[in-house]
TORPA-4810 file (N, C-alpha, C, O; in nm, 3 decimals):
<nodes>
NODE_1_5.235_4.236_0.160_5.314_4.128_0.103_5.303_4.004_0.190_5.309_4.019_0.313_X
NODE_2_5.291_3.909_0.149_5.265_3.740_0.208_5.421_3.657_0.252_5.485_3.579_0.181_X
NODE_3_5.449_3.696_0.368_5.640_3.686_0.422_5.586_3.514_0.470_5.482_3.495_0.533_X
NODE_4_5.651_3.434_0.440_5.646_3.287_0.480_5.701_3.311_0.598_5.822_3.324_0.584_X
NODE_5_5.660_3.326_0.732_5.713_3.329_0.865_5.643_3.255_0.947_5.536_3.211_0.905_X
NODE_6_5.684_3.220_1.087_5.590_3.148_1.176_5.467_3.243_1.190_5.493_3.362_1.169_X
NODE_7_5.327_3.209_1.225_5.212_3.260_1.236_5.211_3.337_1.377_5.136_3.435_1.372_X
NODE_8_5.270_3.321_1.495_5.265_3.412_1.614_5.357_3.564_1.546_5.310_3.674_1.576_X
NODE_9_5.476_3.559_1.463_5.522_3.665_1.432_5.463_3.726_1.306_5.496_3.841_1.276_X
NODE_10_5.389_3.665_1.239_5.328_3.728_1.081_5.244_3.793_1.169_5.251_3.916_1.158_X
NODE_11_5.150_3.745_1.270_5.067_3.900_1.330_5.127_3.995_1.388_5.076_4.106_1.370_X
NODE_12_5.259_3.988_1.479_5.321_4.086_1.533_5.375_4.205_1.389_5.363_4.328_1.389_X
NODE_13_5.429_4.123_1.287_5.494_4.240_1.212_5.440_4.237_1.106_5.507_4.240_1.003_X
NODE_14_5.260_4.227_1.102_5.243_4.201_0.943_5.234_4.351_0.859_5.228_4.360_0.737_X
NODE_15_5.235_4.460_0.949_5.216_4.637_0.958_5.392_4.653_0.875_5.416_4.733_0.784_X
NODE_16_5.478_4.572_0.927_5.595_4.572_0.905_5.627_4.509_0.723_5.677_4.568_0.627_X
NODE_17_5.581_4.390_0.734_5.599_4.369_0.555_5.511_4.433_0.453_5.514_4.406_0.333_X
NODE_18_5.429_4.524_0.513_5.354_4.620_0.422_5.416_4.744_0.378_5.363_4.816_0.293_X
NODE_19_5.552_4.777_0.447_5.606_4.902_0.405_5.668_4.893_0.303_5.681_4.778_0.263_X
NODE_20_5.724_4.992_0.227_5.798_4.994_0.079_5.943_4.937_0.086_6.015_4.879_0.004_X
NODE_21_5.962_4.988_0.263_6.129_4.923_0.232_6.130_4.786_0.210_6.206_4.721_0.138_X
NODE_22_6.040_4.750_0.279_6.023_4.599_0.299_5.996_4.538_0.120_6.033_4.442_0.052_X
NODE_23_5.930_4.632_0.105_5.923_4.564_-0.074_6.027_4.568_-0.130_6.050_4.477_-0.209_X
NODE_24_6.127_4.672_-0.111_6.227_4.703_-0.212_6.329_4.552_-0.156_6.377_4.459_-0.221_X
NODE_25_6.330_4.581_-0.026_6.397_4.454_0.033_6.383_4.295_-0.047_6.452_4.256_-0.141_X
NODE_26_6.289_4.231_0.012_6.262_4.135_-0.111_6.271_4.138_-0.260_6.275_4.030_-0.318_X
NODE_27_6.276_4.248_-0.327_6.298_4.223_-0.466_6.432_4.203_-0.480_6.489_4.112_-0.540_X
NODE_28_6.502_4.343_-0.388_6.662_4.291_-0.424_6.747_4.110_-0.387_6.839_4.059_-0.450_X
NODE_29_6.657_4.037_-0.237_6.681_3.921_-0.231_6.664_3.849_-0.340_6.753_3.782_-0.391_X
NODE_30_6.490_3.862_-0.405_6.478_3.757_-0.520_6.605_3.788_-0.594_6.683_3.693_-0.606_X
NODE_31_6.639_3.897_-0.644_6.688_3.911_-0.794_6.839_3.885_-0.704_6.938_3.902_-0.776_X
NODE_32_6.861_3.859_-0.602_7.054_3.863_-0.539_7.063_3.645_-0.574_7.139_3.566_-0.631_X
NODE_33_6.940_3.640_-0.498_6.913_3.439_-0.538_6.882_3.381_-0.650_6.908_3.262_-0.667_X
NODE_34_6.835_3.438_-0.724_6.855_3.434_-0.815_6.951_3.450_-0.929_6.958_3.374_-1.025_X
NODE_35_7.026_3.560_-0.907_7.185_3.531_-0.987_7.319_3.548_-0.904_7.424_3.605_-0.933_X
NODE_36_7.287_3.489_-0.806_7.430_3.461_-0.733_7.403_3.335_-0.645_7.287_3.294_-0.639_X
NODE_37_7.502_3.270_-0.574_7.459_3.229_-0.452_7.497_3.295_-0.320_7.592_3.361_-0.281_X
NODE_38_7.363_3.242_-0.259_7.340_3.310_-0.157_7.299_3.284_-0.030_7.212_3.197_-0.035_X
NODE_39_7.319_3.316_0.076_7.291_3.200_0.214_7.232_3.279_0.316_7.260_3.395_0.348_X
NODE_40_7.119_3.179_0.379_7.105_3.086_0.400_7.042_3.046_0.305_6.993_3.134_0.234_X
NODE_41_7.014_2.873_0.258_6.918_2.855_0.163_6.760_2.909_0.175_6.710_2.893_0.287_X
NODE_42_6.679_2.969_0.078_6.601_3.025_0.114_6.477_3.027_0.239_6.428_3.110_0.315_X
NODE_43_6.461_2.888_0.208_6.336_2.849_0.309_6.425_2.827_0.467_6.393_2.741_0.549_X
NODE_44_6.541_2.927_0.485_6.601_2.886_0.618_6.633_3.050_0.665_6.675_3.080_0.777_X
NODE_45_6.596_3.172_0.528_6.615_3.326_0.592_6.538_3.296_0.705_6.608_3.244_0.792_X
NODE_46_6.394_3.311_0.743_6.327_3.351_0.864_6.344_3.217_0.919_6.236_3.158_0.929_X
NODE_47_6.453_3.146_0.959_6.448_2.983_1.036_6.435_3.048_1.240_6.365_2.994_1.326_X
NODE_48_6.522_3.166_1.258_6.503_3.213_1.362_6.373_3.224_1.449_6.357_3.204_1.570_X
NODE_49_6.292_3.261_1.358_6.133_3.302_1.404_6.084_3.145_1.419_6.012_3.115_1.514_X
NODE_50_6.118_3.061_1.337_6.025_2.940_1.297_6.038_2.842_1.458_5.955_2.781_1.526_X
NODE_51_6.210_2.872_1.470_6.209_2.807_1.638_6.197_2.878_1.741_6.157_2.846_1.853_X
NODE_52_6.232_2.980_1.700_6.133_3.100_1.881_6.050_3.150_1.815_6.073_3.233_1.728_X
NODE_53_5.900_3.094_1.857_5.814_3.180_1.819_5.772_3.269_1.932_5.785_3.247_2.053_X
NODE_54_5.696_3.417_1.848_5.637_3.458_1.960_5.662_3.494_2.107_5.732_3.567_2.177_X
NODE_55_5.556_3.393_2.114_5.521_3.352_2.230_5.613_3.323_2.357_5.610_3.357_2.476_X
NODE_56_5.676_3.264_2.296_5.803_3.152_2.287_5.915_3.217_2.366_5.947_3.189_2.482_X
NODE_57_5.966_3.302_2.292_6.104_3.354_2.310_6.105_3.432_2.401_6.017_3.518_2.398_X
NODE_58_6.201_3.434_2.512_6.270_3.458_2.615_6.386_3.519_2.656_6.398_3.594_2.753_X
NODE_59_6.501_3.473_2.551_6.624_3.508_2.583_6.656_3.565_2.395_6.594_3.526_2.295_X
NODE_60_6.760_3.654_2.402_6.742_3.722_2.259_6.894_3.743_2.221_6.914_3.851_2.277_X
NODE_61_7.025_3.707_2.155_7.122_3.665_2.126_7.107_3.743_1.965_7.065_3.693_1.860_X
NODE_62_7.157_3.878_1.989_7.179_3.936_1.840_7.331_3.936_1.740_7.417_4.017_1.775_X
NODE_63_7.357_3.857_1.635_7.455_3.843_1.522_7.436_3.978_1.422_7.346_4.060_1.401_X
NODE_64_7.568_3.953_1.376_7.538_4.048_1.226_7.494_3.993_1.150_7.373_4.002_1.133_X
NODE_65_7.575_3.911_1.066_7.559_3.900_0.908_7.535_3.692_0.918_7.593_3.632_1.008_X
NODE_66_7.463_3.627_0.832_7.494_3.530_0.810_7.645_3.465_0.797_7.734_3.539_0.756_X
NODE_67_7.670_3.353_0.826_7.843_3.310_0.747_7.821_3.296_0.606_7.715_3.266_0.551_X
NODE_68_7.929_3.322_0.556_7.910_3.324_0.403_7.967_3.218_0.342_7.959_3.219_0.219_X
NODE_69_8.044_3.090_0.414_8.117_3.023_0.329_7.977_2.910_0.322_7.877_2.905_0.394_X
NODE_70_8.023_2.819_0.195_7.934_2.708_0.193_7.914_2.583_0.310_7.981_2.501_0.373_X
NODE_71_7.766_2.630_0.294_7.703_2.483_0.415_7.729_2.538_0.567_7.727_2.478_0.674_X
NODE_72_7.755_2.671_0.537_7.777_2.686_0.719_7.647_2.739_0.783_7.596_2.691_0.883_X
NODE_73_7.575_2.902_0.676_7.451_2.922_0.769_7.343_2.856_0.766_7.296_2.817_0.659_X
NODE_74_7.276_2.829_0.901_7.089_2.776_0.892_7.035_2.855_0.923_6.930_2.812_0.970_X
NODE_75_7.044_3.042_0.931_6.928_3.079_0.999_6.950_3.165_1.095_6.907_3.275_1.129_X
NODE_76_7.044_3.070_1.137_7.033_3.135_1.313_7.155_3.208_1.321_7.233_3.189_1.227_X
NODE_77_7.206_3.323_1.453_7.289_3.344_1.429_7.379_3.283_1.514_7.341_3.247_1.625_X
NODE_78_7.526_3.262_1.466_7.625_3.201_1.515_7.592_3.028_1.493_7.644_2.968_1.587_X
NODE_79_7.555_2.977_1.444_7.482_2.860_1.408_7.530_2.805_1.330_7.560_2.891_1.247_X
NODE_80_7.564_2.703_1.292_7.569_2.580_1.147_7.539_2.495_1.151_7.493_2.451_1.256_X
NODE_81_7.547_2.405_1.014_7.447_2.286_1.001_7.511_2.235_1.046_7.617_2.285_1.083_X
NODE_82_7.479_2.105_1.067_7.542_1.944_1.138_7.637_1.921_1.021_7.612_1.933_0.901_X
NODE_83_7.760_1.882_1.087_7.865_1.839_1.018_7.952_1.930_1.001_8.063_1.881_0.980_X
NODE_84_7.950_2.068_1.000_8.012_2.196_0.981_8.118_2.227_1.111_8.094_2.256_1.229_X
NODE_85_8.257_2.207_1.032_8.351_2.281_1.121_8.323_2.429_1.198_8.309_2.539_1.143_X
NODE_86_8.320_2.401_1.329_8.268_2.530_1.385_8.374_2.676_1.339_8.495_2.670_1.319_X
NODE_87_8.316_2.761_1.333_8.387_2.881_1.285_8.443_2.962_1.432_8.370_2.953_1.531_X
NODE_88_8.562_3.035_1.440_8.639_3.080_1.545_8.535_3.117_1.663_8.545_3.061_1.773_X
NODE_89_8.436_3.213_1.637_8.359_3.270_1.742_8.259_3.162_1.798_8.197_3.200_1.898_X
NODE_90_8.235_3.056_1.761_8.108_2.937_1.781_8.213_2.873_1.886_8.170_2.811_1.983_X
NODE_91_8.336_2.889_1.867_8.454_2.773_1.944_8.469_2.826_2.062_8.475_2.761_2.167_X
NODE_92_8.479_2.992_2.049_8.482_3.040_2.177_8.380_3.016_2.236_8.394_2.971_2.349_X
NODE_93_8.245_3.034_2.186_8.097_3.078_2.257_8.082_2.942_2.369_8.044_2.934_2.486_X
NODE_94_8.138_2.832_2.256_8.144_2.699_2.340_8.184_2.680_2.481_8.129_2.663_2.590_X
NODE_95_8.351_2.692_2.413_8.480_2.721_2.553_8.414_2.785_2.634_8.438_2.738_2.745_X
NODE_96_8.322_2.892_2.643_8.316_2.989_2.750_8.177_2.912_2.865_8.163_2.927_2.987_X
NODE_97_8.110_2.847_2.786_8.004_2.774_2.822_8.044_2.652_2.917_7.971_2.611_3.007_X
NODE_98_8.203_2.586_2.876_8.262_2.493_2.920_8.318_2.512_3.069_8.314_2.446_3.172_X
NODE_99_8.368_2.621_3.032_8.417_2.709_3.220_8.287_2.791_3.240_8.330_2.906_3.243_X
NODE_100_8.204_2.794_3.250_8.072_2.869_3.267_8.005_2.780_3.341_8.043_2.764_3.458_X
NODE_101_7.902_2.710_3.295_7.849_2.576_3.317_7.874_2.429_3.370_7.802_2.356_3.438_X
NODE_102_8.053_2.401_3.295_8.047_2.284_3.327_8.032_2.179_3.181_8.089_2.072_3.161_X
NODE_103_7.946_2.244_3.103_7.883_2.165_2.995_7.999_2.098_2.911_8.074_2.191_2.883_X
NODE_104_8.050_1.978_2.855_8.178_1.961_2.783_8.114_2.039_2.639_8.007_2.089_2.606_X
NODE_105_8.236_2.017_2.582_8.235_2.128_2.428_8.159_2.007_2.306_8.190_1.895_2.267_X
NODE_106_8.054_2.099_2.279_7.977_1.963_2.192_8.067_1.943_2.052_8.167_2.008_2.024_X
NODE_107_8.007_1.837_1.971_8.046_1.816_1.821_7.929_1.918_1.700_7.942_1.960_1.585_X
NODE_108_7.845_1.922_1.781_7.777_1.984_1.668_7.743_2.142_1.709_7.679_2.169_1.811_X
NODE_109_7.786_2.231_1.630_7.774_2.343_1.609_7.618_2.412_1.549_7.617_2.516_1.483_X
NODE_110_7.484_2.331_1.585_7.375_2.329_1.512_7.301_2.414_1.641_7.286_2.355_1.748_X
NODE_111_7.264_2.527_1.630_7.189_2.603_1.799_7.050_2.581_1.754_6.961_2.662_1.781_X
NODE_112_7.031_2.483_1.692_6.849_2.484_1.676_6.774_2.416_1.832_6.655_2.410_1.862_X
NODE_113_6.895_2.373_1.910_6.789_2.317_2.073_6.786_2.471_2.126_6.686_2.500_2.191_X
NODE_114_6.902_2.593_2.103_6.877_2.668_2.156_6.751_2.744_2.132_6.690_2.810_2.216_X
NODE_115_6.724_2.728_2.022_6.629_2.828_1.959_6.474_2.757_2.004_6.372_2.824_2.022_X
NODE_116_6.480_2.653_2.012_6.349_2.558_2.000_6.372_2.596_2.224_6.278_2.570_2.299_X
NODE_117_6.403_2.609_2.236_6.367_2.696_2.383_6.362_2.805_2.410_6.428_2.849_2.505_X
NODE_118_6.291_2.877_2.342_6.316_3.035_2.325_6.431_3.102_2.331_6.455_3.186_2.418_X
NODE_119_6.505_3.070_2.244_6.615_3.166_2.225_6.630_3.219_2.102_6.667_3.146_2.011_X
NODE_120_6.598_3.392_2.071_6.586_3.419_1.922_6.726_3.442_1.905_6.803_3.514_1.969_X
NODE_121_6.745_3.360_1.799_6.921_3.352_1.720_6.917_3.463_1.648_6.947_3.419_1.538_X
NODE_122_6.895_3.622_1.629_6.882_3.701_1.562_6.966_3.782_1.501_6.979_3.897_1.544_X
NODE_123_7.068_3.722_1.348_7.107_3.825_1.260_7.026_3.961_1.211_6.909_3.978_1.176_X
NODE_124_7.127_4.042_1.223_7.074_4.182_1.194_7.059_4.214_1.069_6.986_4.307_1.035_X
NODE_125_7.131_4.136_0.978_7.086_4.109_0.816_7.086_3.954_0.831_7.154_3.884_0.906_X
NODE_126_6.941_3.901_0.693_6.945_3.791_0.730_6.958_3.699_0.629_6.914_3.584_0.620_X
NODE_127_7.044_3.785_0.533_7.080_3.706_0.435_7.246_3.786_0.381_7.286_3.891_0.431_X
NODE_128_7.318_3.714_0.281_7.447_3.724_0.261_7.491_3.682_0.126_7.420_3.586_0.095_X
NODE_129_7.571_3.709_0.034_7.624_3.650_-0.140_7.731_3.567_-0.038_7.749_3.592_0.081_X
NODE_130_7.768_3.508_-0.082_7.874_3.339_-0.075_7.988_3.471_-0.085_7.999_3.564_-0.165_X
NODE_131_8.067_3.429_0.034_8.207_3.456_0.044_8.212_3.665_0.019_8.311_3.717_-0.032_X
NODE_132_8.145_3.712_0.044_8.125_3.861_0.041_8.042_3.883_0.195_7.921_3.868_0.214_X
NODE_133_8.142_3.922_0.292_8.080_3.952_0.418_7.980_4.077_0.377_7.983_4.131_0.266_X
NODE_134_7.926_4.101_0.442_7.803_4.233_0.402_7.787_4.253_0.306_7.797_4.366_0.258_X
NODE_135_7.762_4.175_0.257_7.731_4.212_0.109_7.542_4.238_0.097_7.485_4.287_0.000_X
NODE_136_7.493_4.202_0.190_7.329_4.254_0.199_7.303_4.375_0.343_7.194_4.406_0.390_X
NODE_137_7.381_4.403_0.368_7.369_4.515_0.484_7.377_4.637_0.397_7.464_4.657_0.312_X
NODE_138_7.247_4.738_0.437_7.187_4.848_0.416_7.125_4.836_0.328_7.131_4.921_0.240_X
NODE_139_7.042_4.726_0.317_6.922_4.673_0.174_6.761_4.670_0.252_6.653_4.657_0.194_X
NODE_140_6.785_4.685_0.403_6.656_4.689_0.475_6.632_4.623_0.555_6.550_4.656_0.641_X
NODE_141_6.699_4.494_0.556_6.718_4.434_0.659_6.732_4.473_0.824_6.658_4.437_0.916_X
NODE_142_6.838_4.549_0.829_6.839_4.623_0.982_6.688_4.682_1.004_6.627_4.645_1.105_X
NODE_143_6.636_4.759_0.927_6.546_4.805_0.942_6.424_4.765_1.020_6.362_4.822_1.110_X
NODE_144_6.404_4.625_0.945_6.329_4.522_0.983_6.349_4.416_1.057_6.256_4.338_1.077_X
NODE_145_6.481_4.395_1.111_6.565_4.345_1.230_6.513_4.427_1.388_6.451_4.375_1.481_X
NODE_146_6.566_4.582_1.376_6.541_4.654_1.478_6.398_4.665_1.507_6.361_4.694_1.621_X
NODE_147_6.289_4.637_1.382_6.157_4.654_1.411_6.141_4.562_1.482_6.058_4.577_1.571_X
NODE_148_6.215_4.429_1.471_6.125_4.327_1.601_6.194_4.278_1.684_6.184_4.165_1.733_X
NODE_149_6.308_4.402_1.718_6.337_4.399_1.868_6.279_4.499_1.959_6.266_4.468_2.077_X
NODE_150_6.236_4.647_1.908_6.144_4.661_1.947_5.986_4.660_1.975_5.914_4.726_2.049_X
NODE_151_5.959_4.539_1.868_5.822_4.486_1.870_5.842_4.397_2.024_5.779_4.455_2.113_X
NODE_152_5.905_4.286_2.069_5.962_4.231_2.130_5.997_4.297_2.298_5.985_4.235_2.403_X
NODE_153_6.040_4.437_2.280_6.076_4.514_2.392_5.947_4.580_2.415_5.964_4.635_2.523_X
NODE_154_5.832_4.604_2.375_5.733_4.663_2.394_5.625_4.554_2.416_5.531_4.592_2.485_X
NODE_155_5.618_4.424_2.370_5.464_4.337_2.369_5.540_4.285_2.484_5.452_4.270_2.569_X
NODE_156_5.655_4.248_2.538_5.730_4.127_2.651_5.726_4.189_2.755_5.670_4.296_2.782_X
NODE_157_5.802_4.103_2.829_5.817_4.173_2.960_5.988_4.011_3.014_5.993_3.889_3.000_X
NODE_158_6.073_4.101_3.065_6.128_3.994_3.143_6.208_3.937_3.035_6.256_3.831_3.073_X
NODE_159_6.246_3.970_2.897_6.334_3.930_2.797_6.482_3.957_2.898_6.507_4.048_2.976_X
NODE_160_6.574_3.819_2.851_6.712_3.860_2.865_6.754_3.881_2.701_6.712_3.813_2.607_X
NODE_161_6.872_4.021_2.692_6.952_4.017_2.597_7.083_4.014_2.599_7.163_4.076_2.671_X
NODE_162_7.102_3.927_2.505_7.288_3.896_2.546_7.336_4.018_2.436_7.268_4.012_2.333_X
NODE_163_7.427_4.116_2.434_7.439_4.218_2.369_7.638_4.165_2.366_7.727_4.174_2.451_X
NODE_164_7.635_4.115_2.236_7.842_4.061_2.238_7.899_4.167_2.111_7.887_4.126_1.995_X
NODE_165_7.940_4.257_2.128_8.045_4.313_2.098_7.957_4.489_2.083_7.874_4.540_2.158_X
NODE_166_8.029_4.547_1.941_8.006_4.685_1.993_7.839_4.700_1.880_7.741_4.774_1.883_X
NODE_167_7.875_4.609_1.811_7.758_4.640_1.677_7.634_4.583_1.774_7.533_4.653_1.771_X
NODE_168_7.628_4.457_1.864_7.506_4.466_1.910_7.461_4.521_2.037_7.344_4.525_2.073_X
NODE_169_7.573_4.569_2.111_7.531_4.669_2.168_7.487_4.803_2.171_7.462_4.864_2.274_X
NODE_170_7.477_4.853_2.042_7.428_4.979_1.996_7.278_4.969_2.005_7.205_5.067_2.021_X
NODE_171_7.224_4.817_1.991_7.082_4.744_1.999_7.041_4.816_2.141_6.921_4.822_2.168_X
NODE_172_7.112_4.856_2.210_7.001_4.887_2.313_6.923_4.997_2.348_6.858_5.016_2.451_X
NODE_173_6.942_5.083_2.226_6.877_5.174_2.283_6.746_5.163_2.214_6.691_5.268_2.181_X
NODE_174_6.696_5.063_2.193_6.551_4.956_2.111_6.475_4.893_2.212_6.363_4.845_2.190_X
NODE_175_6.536_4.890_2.331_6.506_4.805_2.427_6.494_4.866_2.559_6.591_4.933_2.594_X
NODE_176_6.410_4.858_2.629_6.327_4.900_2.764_6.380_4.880_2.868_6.326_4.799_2.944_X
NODE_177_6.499_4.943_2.907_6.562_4.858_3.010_6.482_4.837_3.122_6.507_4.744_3.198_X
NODE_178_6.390_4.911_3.140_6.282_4.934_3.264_6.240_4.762_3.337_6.241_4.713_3.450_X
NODE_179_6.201_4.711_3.188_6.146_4.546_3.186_6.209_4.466_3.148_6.151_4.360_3.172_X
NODE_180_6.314_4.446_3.092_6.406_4.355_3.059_6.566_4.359_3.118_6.624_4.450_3.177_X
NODE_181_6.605_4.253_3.086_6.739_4.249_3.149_6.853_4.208_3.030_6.850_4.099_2.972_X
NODE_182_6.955_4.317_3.004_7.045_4.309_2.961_7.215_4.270_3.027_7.274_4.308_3.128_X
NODE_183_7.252_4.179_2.918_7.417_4.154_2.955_7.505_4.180_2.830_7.471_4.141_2.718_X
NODE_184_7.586_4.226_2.847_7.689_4.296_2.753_7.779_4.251_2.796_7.799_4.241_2.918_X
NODE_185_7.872_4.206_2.689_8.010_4.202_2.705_8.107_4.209_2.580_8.052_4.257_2.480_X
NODE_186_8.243_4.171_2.562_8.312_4.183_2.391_8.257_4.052_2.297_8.202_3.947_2.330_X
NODE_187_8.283_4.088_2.211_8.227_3.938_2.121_8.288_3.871_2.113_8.405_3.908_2.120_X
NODE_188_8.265_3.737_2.096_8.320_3.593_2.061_8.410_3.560_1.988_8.471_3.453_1.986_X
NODE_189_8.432_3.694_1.891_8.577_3.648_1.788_8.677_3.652_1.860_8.682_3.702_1.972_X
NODE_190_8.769_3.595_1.797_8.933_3.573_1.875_8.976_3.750_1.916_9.012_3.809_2.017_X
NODE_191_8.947_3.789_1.770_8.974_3.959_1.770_9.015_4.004_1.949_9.113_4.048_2.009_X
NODE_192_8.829_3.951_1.993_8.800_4.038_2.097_8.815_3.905_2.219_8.863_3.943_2.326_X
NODE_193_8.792_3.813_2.214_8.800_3.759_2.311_8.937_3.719_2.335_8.950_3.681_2.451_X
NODE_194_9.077_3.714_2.247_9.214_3.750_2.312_9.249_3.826_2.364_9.358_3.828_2.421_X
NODE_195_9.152_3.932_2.361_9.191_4.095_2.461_9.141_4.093_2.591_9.165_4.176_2.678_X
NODE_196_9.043_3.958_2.603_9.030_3.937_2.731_8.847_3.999_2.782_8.803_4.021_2.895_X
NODE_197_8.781_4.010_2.649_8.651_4.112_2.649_8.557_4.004_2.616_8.455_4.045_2.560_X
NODE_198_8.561_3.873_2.636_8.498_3.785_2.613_8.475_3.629_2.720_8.378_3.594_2.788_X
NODE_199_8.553_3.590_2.708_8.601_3.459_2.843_8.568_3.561_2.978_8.570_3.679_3.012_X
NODE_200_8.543_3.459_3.014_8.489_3.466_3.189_8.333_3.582_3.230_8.293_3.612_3.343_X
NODE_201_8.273_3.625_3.096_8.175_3.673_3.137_8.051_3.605_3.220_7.975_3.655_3.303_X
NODE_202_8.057_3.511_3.181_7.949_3.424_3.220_7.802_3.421_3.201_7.729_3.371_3.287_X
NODE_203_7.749_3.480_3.078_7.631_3.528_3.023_7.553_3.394_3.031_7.432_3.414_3.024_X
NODE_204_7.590_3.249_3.045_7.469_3.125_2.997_7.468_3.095_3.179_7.353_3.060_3.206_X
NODE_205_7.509_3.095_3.239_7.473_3.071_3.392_7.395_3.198_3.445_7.302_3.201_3.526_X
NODE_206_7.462_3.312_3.371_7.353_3.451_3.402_7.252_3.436_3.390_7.185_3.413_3.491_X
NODE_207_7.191_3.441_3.261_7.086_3.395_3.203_6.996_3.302_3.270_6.879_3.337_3.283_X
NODE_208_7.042_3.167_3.324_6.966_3.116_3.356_6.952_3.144_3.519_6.878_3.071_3.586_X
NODE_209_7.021_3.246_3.578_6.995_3.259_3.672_6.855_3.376_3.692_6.772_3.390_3.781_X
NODE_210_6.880_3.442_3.570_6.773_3.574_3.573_6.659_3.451_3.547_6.557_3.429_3.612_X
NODE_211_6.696_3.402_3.470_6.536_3.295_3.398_6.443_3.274_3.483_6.329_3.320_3.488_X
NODE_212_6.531_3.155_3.596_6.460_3.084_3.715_6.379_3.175_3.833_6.272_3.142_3.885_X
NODE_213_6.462_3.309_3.865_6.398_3.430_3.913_6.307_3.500_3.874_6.268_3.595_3.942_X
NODE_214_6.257_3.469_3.765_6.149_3.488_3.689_6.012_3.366_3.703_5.892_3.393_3.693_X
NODE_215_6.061_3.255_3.724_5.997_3.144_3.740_5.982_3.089_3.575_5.883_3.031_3.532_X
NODE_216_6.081_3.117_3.511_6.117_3.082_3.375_6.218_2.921_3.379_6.313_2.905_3.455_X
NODE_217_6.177_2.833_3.294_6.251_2.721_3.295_6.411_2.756_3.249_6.428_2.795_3.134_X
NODE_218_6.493_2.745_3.312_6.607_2.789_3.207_6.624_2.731_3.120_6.535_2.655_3.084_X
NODE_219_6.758_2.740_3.036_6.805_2.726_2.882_6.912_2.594_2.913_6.996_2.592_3.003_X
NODE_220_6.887_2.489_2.818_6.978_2.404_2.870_7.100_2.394_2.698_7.077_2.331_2.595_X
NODE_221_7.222_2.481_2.731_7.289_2.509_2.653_7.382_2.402_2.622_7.466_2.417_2.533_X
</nodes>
C-alpha cells in the first residue's frame, strides 16, 4: 500500500504498510473520514514523521490519542494549532519547563519547533471521531505505533524517551535499554500532576543534558 509519509520512514516501515492489519486499518480511517468528522485533518495523520524524520529524530515523547475537540490536533502529540487554547496537560508540560529551564510560558501551544529538531511527537493512535476519546484505539494503530518504536530502538542508538504516565510507560518494554536512555515519570494531566507525579521531574533539562553528552545539539524547548 502507497502510505503518504516522509521518504526516510516509508523505507524504514514500508514491510510494515504491506501487512493486512495495516490494510484493514486504512479502510476503516477512509470510511471513519468519510462519514464523520475526524482529527487530525487528513494530510496532518503522519505530520509527526514529516518533522522528525528518520534520520532526524533523537528524543521520542509518546501520547495516546489525538485531542478530539475542534481545531486542536496537528499531528503531534500534545500539540495544537496556533491560536488554540492550550488544553490542561500542554499547561502543565509548559509550567514544568518554566521551573525546569527558566524558559517563560509561551502563547502558542504549536510543538512543530519541537519536532523540526528531532523530537518524534508520537500518538499511539493517530487518529480520533470529534469529541469521542478513543474512539480509533484497537483499529491497528498501536500496532503500527509500537512497530516504529521498535524500528527506532533497533536501527538508533542514543534515543532519549520521555515515558509520562502509566500507558506510555508500558512502551518500554519495545525499547533497548542497553542503548538508549529512558525518563519516566506521572503524566501531565492535572489528574496526575496534582498528586505530585509530574512537576519537578525535570525531563527537558534532562534531556538536554543526556543530548550534549552525546555530542548531540540539544532541544531548544
Amino acid at each position: 500500500m502507497n502510505v503518504s509519509i516522509h521518504p526516510s520512514w516509508q523505507s524504514q516501515l514500508h514491510s510494515e504498510f504491506q501487512q493486512p492489519y495495516f490494510d484493514s486499518l486504512v479502510r476503516f480511517v477512509r470510511d471513519e473520514y468519510a462519514s464523520t468528522t475526524c482529527f487530525p485533518q487528513g494530510n496532518k495523520i503522519f505530520a509527526a514523521f514529516d518533522h522528525s524524520n528518520f534520520e532526524a529524530t533523537k528524543v521520542v515523547i509518546i501520547g495516546q490519542d489525538p485531542y478530539h475537540g475542534p481545531n486542536q490536533a496537528n499531528g503531534l502529540c500534545f500539540s495544537v494549532k496556533e491560536g488554540i487554547r492550550h488544553p490542561p496537560s500542554l499547561i502543565n508540560i509548559f509550567k514544568e519547563i518554566e521551573t525546569d529551564i527558566g524558559k517563560p510560558y509561551p502563547k502558542s501551544g504549536n510543538l512543530e519547533h519541537w519536532a523540526d529538531q528531532g523530537v518524534l511527537l508520537l500518538n499511539a493512535t493517530l487518529t480520533v471521531r470529534a469529541h469521542s476519546a478513543g474512539s480509533h484505539q484497537n483499529k491497528g494503530w498501536e500496532v503500527f505505533t509500537d512497530a516504529v518504536i521498535r524500528k527506532l530502538s533497533y536501527e538508533k542508538e542514543g534515543l532519549v524517551f520521555l515515558l509520562w504516565g502509566g500507558f506510555a510507560k508500558k512502551k518500554i518494554t519495545l525499547i533497548d535499554t542497553s542503548k538508549h536512555h529512558i525518563l519516566t515519570s506521572g503524566h501531565p494531566s492535572p489528574l496526575s500532576a496534582n498528586r505530585g507525579l509530574w512537576f519537578g521531574n525535570k525531563h527537558f533539562s534532562k534531556t538536554n543534558e543526556l543530548l550534549k553528552k552525546m555530542g548531540k545539539a540539544p532541544i531548544n524547548w
